[in-house]
C-alpha beads as a LAMMPS data file, in Angstrom:
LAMMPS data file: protein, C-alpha beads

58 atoms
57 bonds

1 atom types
1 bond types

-500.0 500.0 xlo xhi
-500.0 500.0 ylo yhi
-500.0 500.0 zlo zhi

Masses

1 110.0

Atoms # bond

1 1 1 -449.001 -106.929 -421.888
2 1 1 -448.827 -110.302 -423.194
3 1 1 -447.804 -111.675 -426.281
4 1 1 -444.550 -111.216 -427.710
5 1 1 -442.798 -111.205 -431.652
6 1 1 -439.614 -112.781 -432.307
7 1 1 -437.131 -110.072 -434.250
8 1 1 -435.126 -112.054 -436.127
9 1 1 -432.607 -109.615 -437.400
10 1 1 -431.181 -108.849 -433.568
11 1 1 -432.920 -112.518 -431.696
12 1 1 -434.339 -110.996 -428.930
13 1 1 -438.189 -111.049 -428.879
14 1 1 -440.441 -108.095 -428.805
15 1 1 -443.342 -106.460 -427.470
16 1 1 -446.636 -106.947 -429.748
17 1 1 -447.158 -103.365 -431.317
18 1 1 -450.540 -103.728 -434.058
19 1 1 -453.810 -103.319 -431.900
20 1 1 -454.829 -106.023 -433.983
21 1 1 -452.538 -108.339 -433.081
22 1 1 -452.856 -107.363 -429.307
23 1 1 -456.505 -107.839 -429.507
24 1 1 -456.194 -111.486 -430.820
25 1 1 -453.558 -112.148 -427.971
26 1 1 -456.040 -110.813 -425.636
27 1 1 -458.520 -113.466 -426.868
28 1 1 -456.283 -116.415 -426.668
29 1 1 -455.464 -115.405 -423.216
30 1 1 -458.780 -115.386 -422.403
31 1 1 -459.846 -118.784 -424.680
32 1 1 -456.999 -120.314 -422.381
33 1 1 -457.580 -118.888 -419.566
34 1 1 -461.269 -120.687 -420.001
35 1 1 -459.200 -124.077 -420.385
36 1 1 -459.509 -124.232 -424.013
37 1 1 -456.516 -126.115 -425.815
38 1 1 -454.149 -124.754 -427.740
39 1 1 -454.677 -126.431 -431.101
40 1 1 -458.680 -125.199 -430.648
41 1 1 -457.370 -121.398 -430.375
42 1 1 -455.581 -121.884 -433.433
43 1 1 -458.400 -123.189 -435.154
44 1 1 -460.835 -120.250 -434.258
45 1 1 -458.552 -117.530 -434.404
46 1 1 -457.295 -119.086 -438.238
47 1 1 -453.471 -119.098 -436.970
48 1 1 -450.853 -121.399 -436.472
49 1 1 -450.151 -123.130 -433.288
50 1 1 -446.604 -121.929 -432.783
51 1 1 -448.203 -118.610 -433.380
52 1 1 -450.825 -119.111 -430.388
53 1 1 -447.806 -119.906 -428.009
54 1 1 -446.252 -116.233 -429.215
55 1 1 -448.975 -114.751 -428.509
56 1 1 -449.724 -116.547 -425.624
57 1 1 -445.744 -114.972 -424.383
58 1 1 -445.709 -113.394 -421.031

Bonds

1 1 1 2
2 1 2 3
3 1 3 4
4 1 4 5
5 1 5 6
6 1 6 7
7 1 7 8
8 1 8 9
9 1 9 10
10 1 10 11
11 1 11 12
12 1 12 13
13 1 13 14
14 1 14 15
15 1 15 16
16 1 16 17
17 1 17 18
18 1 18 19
19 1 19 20
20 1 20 21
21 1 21 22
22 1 22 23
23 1 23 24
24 1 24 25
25 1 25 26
26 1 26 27
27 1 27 28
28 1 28 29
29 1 29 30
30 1 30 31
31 1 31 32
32 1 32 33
33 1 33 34
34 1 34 35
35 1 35 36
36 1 36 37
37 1 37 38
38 1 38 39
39 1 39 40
40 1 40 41
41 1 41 42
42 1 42 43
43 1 43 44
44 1 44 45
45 1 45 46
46 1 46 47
47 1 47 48
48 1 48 49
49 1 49 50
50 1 50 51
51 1 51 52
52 1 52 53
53 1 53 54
54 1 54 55
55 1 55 56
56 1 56 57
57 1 57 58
């Protein structure tokens, strides 16, 4: 699964958990998979582009 949260209470980063938010990492992957830039992701998806590269985690 891709996509990852950062916990900061223990820093160690996480496994996604919302189907939500595994569903929008599965669409980045795909929107860069296509060769789409980062900053474009961001804008259709309404997030953040530090968010995109989280999501974007392996």
């Amino acid at each position: 699964m891709s996509g990852k949260n950062w916990h900061s209470a223990t820093h160690v980063w996480k496994d996604l958990v919302r189907p939500s938010t595994k569903a929008k990492a599965a669409r980045a992957k795909m929107m860069r998979g296509a060769g789409m830039p980062v900053s474009k992701i961001a804008t259709q998806l309404d997030l953040s582009r530090s968010r995109i590269y989280e999501l974007l985690r392996p």
